[in-house]
C-alpha positions in Angstrom: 28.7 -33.5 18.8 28.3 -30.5 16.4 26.3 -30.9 13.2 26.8 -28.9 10.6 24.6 -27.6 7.4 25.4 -26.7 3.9 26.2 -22.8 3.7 24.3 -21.4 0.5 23.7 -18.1 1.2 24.2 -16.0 -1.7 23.7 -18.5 -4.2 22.7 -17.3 -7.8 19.5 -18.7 -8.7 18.0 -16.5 -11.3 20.3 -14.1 -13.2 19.3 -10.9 -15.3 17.4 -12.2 -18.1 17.5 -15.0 -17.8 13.7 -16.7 -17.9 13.3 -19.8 -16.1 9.9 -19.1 -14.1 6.6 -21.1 -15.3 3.4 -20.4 -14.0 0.7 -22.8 -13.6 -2.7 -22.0 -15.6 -6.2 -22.5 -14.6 -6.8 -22.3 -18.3 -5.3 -21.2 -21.5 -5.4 -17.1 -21.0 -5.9 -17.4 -16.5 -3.0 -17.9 -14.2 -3.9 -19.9 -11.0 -4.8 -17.9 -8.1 -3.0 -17.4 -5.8 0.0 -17.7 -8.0 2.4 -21.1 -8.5 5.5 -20.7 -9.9 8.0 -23.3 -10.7 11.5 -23.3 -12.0 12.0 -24.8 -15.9 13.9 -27.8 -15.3 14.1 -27.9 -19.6 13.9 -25.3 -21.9 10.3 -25.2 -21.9 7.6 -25.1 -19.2 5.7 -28.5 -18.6 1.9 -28.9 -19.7 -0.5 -26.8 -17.7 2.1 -24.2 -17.1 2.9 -21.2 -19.0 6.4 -19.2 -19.4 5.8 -16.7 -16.4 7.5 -13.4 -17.9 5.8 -13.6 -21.4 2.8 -13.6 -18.9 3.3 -10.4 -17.5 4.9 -9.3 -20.7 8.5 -9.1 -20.0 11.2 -11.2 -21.9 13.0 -12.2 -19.0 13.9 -11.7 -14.8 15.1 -8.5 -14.6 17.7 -8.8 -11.2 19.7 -11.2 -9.6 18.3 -13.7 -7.0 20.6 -14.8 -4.6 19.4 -17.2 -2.3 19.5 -17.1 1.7 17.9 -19.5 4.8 14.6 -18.4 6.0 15.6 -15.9 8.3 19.0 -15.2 7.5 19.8 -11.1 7.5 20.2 -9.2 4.3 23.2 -6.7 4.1 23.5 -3.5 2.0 27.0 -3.6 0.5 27.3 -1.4 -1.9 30.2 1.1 -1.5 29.4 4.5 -3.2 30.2 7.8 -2.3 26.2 8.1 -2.2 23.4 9.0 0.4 21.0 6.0 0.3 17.4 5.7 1.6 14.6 2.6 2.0 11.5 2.1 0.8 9.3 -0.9 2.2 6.5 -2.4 0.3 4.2 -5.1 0.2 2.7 -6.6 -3.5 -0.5 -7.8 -3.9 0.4 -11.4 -2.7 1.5 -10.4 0.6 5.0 -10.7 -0.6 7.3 -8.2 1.6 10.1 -6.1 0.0 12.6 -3.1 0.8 13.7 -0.5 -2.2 17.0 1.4 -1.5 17.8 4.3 -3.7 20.4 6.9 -4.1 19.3 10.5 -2.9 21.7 11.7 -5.5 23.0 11.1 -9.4 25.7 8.4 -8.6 28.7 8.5 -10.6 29.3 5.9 -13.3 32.7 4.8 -12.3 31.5 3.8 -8.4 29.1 1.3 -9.7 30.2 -2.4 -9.1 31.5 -3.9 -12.3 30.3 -7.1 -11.2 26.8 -6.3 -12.4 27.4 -7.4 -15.8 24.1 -7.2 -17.8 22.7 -4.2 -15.7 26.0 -2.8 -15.9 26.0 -2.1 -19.5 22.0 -1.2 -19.4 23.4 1.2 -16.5 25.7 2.7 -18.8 23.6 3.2 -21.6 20.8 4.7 -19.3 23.3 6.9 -17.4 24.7 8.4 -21.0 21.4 9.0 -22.2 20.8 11.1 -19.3 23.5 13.3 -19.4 25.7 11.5 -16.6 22.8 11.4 -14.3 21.8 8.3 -13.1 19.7 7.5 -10.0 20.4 3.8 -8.8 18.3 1.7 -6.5 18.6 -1.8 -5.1 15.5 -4.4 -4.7 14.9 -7.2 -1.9 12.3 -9.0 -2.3 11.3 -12.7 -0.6 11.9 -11.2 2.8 10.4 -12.5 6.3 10.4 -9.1 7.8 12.0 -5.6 7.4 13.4 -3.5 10.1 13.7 -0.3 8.2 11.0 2.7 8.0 10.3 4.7 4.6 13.1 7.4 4.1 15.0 5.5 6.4 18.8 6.8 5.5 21.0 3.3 4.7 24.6 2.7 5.0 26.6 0.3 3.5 28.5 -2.3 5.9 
């Protein structure tokens, strides 16, 4: 007999700007420590919690979070004609993360369209600069890491 479970990797739970994070407060001006965050399952954030991103002053999430099972691998796929590199890093919470980032300027047109939002904040930030634009992916919410600092990435 073979069981199976639901597949959801790479389910979209959080897109850019949107602002569905609460965080609960041990008073009216002091977040909880360590921090709680819940998802909004209205428009506003229940009593005792307070709209997360107004909290650290931003107006909304400003990625994508797609969701994986604990332990699943994390791919880079982006296809540029670009040298990429990693950068690990721990925040204060404990929380682990990896930064890759282009070595050089990428060109506008080998940016995935699919981006949407950050696609059009991309293009704005890449005319302002003159056609420069340096690009770098976050993943965050990770178990471990099994990339060094200046570690050169590939796409697969």
């Amino acid at each position: 007999m073979k069981i199976y479970r639901p597949i959801k990797t790479d389910f979209l739970s959080q897109k850019f700007g949107e602002n569905k994070a609460c965080a609960k407060m041990e008073n009216a001006l002091v977040p909880v420590n360590p921090p709680q965050i819940i998802y909004k399952s209205a428009l506003t954030c229940p009593i005792g919690y307070k709209d997360f991103y107004k909290l650290i002053g931003m107006v909304g999430h400003n990625g994508y979070d797609l969701g994986a099972w604990r332990g699943e691998p994390v791919y880079f796929n982006v296809d540029a004609d670009v040298e990429w590199e990693a950068a690990t890093e721990v925040d204060k919470g404990g929380g682990i993360g990896v930064r890759v980032r282009s070595k050089q300027p990428v060109s506008f047109e080998s940016l995935p369209k699919e981006l949407n939002g950050p696609f059009q904040l991309a293009k704005k930030q890449y005319e302002a600069q003159g056609g420069k634009l340096y690009i770098q992916f976050v993943f965050w919410h990770l178990k471990s890491v099994n990339v060094f600092d200046k570690q050169p990435v590939r796409s697969i």
